[in-house]
Every structure is written in structure tokens, then in C-alpha cells.
Jmol script that loads the backbone (N, CA, C; Angstrom):
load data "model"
ATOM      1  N   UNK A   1      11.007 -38.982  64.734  1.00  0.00           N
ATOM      2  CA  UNK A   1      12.166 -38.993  65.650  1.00  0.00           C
ATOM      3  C   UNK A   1      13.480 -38.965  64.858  1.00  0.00           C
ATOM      4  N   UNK A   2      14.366 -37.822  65.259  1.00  0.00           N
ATOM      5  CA  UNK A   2      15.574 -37.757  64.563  1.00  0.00           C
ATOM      6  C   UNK A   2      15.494 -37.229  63.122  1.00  0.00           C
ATOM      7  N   UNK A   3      14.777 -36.506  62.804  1.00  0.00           N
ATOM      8  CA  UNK A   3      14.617 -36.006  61.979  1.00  0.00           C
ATOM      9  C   UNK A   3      14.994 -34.593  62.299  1.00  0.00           C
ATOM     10  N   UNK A   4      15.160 -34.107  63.210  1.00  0.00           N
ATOM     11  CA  UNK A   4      15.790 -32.458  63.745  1.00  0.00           C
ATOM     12  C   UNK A   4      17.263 -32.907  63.805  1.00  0.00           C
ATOM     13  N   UNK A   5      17.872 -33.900  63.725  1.00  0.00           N
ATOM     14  CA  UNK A   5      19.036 -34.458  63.896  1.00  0.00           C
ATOM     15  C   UNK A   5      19.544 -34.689  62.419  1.00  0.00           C
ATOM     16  N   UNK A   6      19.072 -34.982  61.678  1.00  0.00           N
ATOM     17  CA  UNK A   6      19.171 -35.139  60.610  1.00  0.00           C
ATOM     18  C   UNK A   6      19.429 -33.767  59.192  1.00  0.00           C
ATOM     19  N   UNK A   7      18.097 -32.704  59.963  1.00  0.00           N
ATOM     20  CA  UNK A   7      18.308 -31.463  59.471  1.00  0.00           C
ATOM     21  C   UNK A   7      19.070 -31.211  59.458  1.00  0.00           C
ATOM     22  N   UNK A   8      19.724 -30.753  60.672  1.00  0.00           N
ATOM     23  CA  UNK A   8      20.748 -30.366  61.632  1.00  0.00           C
ATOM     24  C   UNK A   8      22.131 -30.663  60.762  1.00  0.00           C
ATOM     25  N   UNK A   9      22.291 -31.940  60.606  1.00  0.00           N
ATOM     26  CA  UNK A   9      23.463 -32.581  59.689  1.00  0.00           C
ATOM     27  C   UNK A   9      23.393 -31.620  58.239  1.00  0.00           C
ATOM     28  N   UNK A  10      22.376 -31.773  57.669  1.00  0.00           N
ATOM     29  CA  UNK A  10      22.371 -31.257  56.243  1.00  0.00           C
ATOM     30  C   UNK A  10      22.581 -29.777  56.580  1.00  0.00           C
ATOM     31  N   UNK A  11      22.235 -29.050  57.234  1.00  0.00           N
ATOM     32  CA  UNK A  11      22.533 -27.568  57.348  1.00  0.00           C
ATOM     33  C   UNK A  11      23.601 -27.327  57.530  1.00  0.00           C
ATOM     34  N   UNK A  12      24.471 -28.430  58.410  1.00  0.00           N
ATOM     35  CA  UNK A  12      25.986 -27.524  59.041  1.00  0.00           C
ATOM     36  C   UNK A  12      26.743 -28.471  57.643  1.00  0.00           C
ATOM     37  N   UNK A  13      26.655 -29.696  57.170  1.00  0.00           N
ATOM     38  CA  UNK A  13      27.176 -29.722  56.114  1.00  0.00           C
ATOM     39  C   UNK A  13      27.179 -29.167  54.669  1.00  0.00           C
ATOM     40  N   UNK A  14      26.232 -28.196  54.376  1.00  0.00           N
ATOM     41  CA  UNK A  14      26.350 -27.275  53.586  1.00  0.00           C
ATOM     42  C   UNK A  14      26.619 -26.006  54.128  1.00  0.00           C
ATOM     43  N   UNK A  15      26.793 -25.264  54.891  1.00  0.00           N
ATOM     44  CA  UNK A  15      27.176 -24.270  55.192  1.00  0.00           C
ATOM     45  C   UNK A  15      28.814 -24.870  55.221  1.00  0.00           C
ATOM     46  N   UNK A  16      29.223 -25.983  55.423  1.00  0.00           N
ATOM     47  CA  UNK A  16      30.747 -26.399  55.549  1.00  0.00           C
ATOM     48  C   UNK A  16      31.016 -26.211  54.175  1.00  0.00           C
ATOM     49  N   UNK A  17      30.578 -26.774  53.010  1.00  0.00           N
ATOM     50  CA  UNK A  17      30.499 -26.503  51.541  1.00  0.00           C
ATOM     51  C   UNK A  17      30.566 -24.668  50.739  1.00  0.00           C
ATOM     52  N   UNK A  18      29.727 -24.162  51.860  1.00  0.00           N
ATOM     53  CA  UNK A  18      29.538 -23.223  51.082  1.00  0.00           C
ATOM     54  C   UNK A  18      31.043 -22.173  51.478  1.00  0.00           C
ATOM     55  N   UNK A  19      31.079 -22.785  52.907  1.00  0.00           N
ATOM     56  CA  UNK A  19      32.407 -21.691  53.208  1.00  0.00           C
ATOM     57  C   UNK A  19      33.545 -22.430  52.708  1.00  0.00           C
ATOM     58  N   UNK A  20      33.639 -23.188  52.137  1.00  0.00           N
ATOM     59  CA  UNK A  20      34.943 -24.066  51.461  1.00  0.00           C
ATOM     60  C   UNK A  20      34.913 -23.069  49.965  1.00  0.00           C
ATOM     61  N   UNK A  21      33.589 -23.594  49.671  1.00  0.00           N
ATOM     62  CA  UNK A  21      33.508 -22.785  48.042  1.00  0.00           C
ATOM     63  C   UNK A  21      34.016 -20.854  48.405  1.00  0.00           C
ATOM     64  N   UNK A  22      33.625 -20.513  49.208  1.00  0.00           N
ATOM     65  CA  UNK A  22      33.668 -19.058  49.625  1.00  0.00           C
ATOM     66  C   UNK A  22      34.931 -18.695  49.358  1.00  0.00           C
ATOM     67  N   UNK A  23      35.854 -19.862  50.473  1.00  0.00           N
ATOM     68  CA  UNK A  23      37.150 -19.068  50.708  1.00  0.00           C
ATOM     69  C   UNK A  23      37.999 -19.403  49.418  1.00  0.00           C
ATOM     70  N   UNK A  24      37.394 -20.441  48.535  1.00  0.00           N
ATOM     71  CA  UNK A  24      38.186 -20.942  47.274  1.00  0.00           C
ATOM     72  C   UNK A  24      38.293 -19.572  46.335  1.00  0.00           C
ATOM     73  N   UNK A  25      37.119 -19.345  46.370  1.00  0.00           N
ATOM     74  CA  UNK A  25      36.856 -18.386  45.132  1.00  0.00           C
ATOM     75  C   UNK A  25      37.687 -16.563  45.436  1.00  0.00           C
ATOM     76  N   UNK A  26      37.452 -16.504  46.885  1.00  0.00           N
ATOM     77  CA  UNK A  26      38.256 -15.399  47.325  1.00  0.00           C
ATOM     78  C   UNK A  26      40.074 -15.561  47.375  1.00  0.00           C
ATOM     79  N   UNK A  27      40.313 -16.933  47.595  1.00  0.00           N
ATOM     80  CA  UNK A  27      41.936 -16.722  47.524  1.00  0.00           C
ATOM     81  C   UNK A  27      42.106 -16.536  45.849  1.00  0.00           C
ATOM     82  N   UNK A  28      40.995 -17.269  44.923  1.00  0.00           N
ATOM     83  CA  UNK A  28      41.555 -16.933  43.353  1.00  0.00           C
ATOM     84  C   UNK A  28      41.376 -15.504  42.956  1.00  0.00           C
ATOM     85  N   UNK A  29      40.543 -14.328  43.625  1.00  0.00           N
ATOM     86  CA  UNK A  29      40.708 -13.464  43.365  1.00  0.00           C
ATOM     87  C   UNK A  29      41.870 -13.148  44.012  1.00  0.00           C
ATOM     88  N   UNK A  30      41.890 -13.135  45.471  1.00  0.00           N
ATOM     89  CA  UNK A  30      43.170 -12.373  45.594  1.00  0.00           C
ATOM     90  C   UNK A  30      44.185 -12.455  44.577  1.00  0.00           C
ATOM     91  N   UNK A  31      44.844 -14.036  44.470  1.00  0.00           N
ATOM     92  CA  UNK A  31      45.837 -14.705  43.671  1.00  0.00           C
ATOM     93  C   UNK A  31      46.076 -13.507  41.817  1.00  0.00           C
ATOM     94  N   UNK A  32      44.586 -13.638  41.577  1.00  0.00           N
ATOM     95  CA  UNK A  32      45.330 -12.420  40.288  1.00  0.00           C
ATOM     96  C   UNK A  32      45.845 -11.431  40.542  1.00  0.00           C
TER      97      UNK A  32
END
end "model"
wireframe off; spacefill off
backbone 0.3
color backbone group
């Protein structure tokens, strides 16, 4: 029990990570 709840957490908090890292790395390209 709560373990689909739990997934759930870890998936949307790395996809929150990954689009943080995403848009980091794309404004430093733009930026050169």
C-alpha cells in the first residue's frame, strides 16, 4: 500500500531534475 504513491513521487521528482538540468545546460549554450 502506497507504494504507487511513492513511485509516483520519485518519477515526477526526477523528471523535475531533469528539466531543471535541461533548461540549465540550454540557456549556457545559448549564452556563448
Amino acid at each position: 500500500m502506497g507504494g504507487e504513491i511513492l513511485i509516483a513521487g520519485v518519477v515526477s521528482f526526477t523528471l523535475i531534475l531533469l528539466g531543471l538540468f535541461l533548461g540549465f545546460i540550454l540557456l549556457k549554450v545559448q549564452g556563448e
